[in-house]
Every structure is written in structure tokens, then in C-alpha cells.
C-alpha positions in Angstrom: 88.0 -20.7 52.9 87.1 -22.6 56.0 85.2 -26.1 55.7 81.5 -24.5 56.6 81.7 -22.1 53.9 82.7 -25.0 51.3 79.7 -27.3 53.2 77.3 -24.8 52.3 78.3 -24.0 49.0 78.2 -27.6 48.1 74.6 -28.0 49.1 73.1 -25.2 46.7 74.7 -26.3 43.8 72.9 -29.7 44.7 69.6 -28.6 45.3 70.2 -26.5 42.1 70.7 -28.9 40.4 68.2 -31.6 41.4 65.5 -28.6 40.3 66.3 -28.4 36.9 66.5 -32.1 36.6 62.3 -32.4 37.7 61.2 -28.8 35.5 63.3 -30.6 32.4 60.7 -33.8 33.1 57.9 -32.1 33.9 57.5 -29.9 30.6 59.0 -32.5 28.3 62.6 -32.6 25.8 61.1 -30.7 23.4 60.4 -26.3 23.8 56.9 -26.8 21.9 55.5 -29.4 23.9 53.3 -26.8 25.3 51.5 -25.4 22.9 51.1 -29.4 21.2 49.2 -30.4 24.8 46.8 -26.9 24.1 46.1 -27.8 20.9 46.1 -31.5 21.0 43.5 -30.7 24.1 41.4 -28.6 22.2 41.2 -30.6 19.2 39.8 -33.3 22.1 37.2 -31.0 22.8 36.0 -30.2 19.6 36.0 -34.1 18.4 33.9 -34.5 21.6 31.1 -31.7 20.6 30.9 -33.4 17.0 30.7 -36.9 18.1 27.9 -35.4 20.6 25.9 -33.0 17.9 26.8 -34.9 14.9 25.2 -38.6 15.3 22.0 -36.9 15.9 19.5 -36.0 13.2 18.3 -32.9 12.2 14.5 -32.3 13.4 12.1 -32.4 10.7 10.7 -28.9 10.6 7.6 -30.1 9.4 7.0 -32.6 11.8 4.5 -31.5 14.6 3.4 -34.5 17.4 0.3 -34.0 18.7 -1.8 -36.4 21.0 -5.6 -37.3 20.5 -6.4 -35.0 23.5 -4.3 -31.9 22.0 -5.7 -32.2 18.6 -9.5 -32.2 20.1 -8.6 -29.2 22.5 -6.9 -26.8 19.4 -10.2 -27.3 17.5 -8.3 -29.6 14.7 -10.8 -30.9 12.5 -9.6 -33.6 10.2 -11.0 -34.5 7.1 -10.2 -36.5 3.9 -8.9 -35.6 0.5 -11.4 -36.2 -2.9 -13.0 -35.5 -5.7 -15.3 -31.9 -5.3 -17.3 -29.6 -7.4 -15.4 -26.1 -7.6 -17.8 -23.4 -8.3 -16.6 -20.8 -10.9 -18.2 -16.9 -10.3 -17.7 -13.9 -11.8 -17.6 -10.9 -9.2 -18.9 -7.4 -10.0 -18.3 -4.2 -8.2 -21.8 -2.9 -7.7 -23.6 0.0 -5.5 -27.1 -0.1 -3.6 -29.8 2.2 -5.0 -33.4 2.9 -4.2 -35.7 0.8 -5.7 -37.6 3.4 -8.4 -41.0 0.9 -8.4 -41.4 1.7 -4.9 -40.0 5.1 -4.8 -42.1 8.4 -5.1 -41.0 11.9 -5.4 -44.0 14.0 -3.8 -45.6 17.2 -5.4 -48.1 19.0 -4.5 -50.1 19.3 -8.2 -51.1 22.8 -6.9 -49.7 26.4 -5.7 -50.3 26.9 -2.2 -48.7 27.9 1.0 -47.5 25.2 3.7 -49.5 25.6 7.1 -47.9 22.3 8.9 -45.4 19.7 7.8 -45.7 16.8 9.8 -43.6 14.5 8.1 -39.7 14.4 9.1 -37.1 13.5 7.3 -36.0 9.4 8.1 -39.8 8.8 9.4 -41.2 6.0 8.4 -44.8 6.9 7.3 -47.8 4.5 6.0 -49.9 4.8 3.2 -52.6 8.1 3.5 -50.7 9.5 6.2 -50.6 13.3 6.2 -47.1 15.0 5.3 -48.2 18.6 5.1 -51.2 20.7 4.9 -51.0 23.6 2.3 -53.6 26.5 1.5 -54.3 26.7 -2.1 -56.5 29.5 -3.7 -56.8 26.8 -6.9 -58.3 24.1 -4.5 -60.8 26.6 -3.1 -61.8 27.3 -6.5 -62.0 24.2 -7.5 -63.7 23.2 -4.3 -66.3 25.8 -4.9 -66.6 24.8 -8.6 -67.9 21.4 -7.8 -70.2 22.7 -4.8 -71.9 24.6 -7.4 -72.0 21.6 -9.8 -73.8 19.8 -7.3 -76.3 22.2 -6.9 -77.0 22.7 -10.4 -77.6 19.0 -10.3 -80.1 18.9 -7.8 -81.9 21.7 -9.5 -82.1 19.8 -13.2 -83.2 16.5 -11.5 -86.2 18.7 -9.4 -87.0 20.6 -13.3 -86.8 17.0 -14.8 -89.1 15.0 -12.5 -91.8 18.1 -13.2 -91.6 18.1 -16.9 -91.8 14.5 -16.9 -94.6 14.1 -15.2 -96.7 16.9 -17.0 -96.0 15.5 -20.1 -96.7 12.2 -19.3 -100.3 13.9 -17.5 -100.6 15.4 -21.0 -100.4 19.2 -19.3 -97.2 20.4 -21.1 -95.5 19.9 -24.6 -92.9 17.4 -25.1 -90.2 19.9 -26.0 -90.4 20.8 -22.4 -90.1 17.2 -21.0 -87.0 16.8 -23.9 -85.3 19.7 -23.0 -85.5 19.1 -19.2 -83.9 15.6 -19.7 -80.9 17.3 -22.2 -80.5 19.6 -19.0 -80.2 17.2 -16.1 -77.7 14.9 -18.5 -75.9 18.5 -18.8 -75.7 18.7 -15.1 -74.5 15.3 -14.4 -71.6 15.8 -16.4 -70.5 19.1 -15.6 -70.9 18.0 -11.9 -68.8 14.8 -12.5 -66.0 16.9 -14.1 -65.3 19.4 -11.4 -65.3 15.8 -9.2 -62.9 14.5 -10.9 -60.3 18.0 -11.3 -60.4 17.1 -7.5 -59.3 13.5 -7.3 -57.1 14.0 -9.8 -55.6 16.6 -7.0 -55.9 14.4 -4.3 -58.3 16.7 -3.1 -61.5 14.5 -3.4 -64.2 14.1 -0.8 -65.6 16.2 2.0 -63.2 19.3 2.6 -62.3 19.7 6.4 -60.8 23.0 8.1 -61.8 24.9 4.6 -62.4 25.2 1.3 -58.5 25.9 0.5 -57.3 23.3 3.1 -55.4 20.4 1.1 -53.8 17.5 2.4 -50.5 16.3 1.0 -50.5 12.4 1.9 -48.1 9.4 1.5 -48.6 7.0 -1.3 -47.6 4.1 0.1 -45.8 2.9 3.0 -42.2 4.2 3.2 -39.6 6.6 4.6 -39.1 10.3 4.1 -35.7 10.4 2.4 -35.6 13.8 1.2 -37.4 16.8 2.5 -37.5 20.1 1.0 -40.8 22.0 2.5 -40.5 23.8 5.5 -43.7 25.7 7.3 -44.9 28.7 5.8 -43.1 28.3 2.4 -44.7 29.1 -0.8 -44.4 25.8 -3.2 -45.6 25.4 -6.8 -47.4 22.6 -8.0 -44.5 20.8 -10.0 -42.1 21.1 -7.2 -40.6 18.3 -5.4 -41.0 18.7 -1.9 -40.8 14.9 -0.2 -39.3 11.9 -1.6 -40.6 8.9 -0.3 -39.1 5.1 -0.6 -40.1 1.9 0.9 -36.9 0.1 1.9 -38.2 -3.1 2.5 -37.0 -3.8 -1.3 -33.7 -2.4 -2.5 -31.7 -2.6 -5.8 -27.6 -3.7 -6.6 -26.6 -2.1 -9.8 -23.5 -3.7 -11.4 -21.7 -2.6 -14.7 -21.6 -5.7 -16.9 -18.7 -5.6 -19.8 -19.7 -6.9 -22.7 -17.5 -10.1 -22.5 -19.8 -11.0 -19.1 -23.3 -10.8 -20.8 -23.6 -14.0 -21.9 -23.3 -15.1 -17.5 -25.6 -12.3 -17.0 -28.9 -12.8 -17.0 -32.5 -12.5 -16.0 -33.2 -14.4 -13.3 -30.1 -16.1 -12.4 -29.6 -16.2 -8.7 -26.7 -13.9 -7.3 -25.0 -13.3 -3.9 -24.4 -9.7 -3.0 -21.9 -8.7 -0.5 -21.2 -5.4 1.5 -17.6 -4.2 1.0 -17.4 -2.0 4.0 -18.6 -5.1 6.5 -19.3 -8.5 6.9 -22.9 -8.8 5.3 -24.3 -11.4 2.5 -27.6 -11.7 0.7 -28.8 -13.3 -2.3 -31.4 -12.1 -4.7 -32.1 -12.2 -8.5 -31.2 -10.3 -11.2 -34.0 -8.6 -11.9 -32.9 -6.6 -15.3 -29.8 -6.5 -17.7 -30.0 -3.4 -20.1 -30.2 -4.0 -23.6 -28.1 -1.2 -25.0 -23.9 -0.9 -24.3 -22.7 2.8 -23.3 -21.3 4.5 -26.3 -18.3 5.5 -24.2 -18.0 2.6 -21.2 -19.1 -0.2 -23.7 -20.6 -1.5 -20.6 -24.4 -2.3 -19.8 -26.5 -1.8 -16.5 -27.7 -4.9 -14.4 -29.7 -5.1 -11.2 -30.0 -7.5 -8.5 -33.3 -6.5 -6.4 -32.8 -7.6 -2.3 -35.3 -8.3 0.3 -33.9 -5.6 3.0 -36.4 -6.2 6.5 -33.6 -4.7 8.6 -33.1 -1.6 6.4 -29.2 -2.8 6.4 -28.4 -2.5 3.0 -28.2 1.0 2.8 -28.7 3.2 -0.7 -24.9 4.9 -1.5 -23.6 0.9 0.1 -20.7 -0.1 -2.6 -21.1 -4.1 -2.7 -19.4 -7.0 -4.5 -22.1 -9.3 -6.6 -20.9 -12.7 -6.8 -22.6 -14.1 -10.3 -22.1 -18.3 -10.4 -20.4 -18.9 -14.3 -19.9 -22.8 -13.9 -18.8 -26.3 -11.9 -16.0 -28.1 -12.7 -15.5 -31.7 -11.3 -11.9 -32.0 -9.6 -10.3 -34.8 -8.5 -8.9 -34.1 -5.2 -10.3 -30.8 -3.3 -9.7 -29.6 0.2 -11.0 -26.9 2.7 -9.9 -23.8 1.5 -8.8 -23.0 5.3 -6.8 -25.7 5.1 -4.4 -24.0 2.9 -1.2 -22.2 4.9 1.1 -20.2 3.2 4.5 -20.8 4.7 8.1 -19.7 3.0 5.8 -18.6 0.2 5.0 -22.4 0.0 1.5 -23.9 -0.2 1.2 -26.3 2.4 -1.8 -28.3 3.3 -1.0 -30.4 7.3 -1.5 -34.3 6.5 -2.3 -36.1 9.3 0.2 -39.2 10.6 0.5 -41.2 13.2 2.4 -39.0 15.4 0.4 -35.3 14.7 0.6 -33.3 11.5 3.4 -32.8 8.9 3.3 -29.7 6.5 3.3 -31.3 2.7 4.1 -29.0 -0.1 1.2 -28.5 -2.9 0.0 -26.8 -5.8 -3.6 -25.2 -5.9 -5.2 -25.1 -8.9 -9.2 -23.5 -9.2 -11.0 -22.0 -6.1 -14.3 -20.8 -5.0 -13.6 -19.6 -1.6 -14.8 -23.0 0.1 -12.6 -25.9 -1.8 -9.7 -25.7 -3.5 -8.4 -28.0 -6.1 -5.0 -29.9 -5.8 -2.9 -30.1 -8.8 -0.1 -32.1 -7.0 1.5 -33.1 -3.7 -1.7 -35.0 -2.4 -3.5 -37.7 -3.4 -7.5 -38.7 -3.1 -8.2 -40.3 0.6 -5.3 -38.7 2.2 -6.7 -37.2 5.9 -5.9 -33.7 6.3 -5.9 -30.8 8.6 -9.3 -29.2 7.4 -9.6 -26.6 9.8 -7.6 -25.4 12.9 -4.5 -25.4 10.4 -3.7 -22.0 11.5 -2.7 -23.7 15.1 -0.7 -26.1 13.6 1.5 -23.5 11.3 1.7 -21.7 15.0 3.5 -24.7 16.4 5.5 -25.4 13.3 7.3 -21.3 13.7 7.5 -22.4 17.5 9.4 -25.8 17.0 11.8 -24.0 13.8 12.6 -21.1 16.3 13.5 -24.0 19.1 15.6 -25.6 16.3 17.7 -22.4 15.3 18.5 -21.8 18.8 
């Protein structure tokens, strides 16, 4: 082999070996030194995210800050905790009804035929206003009856003043004076009857357009709620062709059990309110019944209500709100005040930073205060209304949390 060959030989075995030599210092003595560094850095990283996330506190869910100028600009009103009256009631379901003392069902009180109906149904109509005319052969006779009546009248008072004065002139025998007189007291009251068969009609007084012409008028003032004549029908004189209410009074019946009576009662004052829409009035009960339903075992009561606007409608189902008691309690609040969150009752106390959401227990209620059986105390300043805004923030800031 000549020297070159050896020379270069030589030098790769060298080189060689000065490689292995800085790989075998580089990785370390051991085969698993590796996989120590990976783990040894990741266990690093991880003690690094726990000292970072785990020397901190966990944010108080119920904590909300809120400055002066926020709690003014959300509507917050803040008031403070004490003793209030709760108001017990007894609600009723009930119905609105036509007031029967102020509602007529028109008939005629004779045959006839209808000529004009100027009534319409829903019109409001004032007292002696003309609904229909009809043409009744009774009327005519009657008409005609007292026409004659009169006349016969006039004739006995002419025959009276004669006889009187010849007897008195000693001409003619008293017998004729007395029997004169018996005849014009006669006359009177046959003439006073056939007046009266008229009124009692509604036909009285001086008859216009004819003898059979009779005028079917309004009672009082009201509105047409049912109509059942049309023109040129034939109607007998018990049938019911108008009914006629006045609306400006209406009646809420309620079904009273029997357990209820004794907070039932004449005259105590109740608050009636439309089930369909937002609408409250208050009135008085007007009547209880006496006697229970054999099957409901259940009475009739009835709250009578000033209705101006026509808005409580008859056929209206309505909730009567009947006041059974006060009871003193301790400590009260708002009844918006109250938030249900995690099927918690929470009332917002206020603290120097905002609001924070306190756990409580309710106890009675009337709609407008609510009585606290535990988790507040008397004088405590609380979130009274705009509480809604503050359980809005509290989802907001336990949704930042989770994330």
C-alpha cells in the first residue's frame, strides 16, 4: 500500500472518531436522557400554569361592581329592608254580566206589524227615543174606544149643567138633576179607563200618522244589545224583540265556596281584574246569595263596576281580588326585588363596590312586598327595583368566568 493511501486512511478513522466523542456529550451517558429532558420540561410548564392560575382567587359569582353613575343610568333603585304590612286576599275566578236593574228586554204589549225599525243593533239610544213603529188593529181600537169615551163625556157634563140648573130654577124634578149627575160620574170613569188601557200600552197621548200607529220607545238610556224585529214582520205582544242595557254600570259574578263566606260580604271593597289584558277596577260587592247550590255547594256574589269606557265587556272572564287580612312582618322587600336564580331566591344587597346576590327565604306575599323569613336583616339597603339588570350582569360575569 503506498504512504498516501495509509495518510488518508488515517485521517477518517480520526475524524470518525472525534464525532462520536461530541454526539456521546451532547445527548448524555445514559439512552433515556431524552425522554427525562421532555418530561422534566413539561412538568416545568405545567408547575408554571399552576403557580400562574393557582395563587389567584376564584371570582365571586355574586359579586357585581357598579359605580354611582352606572347604578343611576340602569334605573337601580335602592331601598331598605323593614317591618311592612302584607296584605292577605282571596282571588275568585268571576265573569262580567249585564247589570239586570238597568237592563230591559223590550215588547211590544200588542200584535201589530212593524212599518220602520230605527234602532240598530250596538246603538246607543236615550230615554223616549223611537226603536220601531208597528200597526196594531188593538191600538186602533183602543184608540177609538177612548175617542168615544171622551165624547160621551162631554155630552154628560152639557146634560148635567142643564138639569142642574132647572132644578135649581125649580122647572124640573130632582130625579132628573140626580140622574144627570150619576151619568156624567159614569162618563168620567169609563173615559178615564180607556185612558189608562192606553198608557198602560205606551200608547197614551195624541196619536200621530193614525189611529193604529204605535211607537215602541226606549226606557232609558242604553244600548241595543239584541235585536230580533226586522221591517215588515208580524210580532206578538209578549215577544221579545230589543233588549236594551245601559253599560255605564256592569256586574262581576264570582262563585263563593262555602269555606270563603265568612270574607265575603256586602259591601266590602274588591279589585276586579281582566284576565285576557291588563285592566283593574275596584267596586263593591253588591250582593252574596243566601242559598248554597244543591250540587256546586257554592253561592253567587256580585261586584257591581262603574264602566264610562264600555271596557268591561259582558262574556269578560275576570279575577276578583277580595282583601282577607294584614299581617305585620318584620322585614319586607319589593316584590320585584326578588330574582330567582339556580332555583334560588335572591334579593341584590347593596355594598360598597355594587350589588351581591344574597340567598333568602320568602315567606307571605301580596304582589307588592314580600316577607323575609331568613337571609336579611331589618335596615339592610337592597336592590328594590332594576334587579332584573343586575341578575343580567351576574349570567354575563359567570359566563366570563367559565370561559
Amino acid at each position: 500500500m503506498k504512504k498516501n493511501q495509509k495518510t488518508a486512511i488515517l485521517g477518517i478513522v480520526a475524524v470518525t472518531f472525534v464525532l462520536s466523542i461530541l454526539v456521546f456529550v451532547t445527548t448524555g451517558n445514559s439512552p433515556a436522557g431524552g425522554e427525562g429532558a421532555a418530561e422534566s420540561q413539561e412538568h416545568s410548564e405545567q408547575e408554571k400554569k399552576e403557580g400562574k392560575h393557582g395563587d389567584e382567587k376564584p371570582e365571586e359569582a355574586e359579586a357585581i361592581v357598579l359605580t354611582e353613575a352606572q347604578i343611576t343610568s340602569a334605573g337601580i333603585v335602592v331601598a331598605t329592608t323593614g317591618p311592612g304590612k302584607v296584605v292577605t286576599t282571596l282571588t275568585l275566578p268571576g265573569e262580567i254580566r249585564f247589570n239586570q236593574d238597568r237592563t230591559s228586554h223590550i215588547v211590544p204589549r200588542v200584535d201589530g206589524i212593524a212599518e220602520s225599525v230605527t234602532a240598530e243593533l250596538g246603538q246607543k239610544v236615550k230615554k223616549d227615543q223611537v226603536l220601531a213603529v208597528l200597526a196594531s188593529t188593538s191600538v186602533s181600537e183602543l184608540r177609538s174606544e177612548s175617542m168615544a169615551a171622551q165624547k160621551r163625556l162631554a155630552l154628560a157634563k152639557t146634560t148635567y149643567e142643564r138639569e142642574k140648573k132647572l132644578w135649581e130654577d125649580k122647572i124640573s124634578a130632582e130625579q132628573d138633576y140626580l140622574q144627570a149627575r150619576q151619568a156624567l160620574q159614569e162618563a168620567e170613569i169609563a173615559a178615564q179607563n180607556a185612558s189608562q188601557k192606553l198608557r198602560a200600552l205606551g200608547a197614551g197621548g195624541e196619536a200621530k200618522g193614525g189611529l193604529n200607529r204605535f211607537e215602541l220607545r226606549a226606557p232609558f238610556d242604553g244600548m241595543i244589545v239584541e235585536r230580533h224585529l226586522s221591517l215588515g214582520e208580524a210580532v206578538q205582544a209578549n215577544a221579545n224583540v230589543m233588549t236594551l242595557s245601559d253599560l255605564s254600570t256592569v256586574w262581576a259574578e264570582i262563585v263563593v265556596s262555602a269555606k270563603d263566606l265568612n270574607t265575603v260580604k256586602v259591601g266590602t271593597t274588591a279589585t276586579v281584574r281582566a284576565a285576557s289584558f291588563e285592566s283593574q277596577a275596584q267596586g263593591k260587592i253588591s250582593y252574596v246569595g243566601a242559598l248554597l247550590g244543591e250540587q256546586t255547594r257554592t253561592a253567587t256574589a256580585r261586584v257591581t263596576l262603574s264602566n264610562p269606557d264600555n271596557a268591561w265587556r259582558p262574556g269578560l272572564f275576570v279575577n276578583v281580588e277580595i282583601v282577607s287580612g294584614e299581617v305585620n312582618a318584620p322585614v319586607t322587600v319589593n316584590a320585584e326585588a326578588i330574582q330567582n336564580i339556580e332555583n334560588k331566591n335572591m334579593v341584590f344587597v347593596r355594598t360598597a363596590e355594587g350589588f351581591k346576590a344574597v340567598p333568602v327565604e320568602t315567606g307571605r306575599s301580596d304582589g307588592k312586598v314580600v316577607e323575609i323569613t331568613k337571609g336579611l336583616e331589618a335596615g339592610t339597603p337592597y336592590a328594590s327595583k332594576g334587579s332584573f339588570v343586575l341578575k343580567s350582569e351576574l349570567g354575563k360575569a359567570s359566563a366570563e368566568h367559565e370561559h
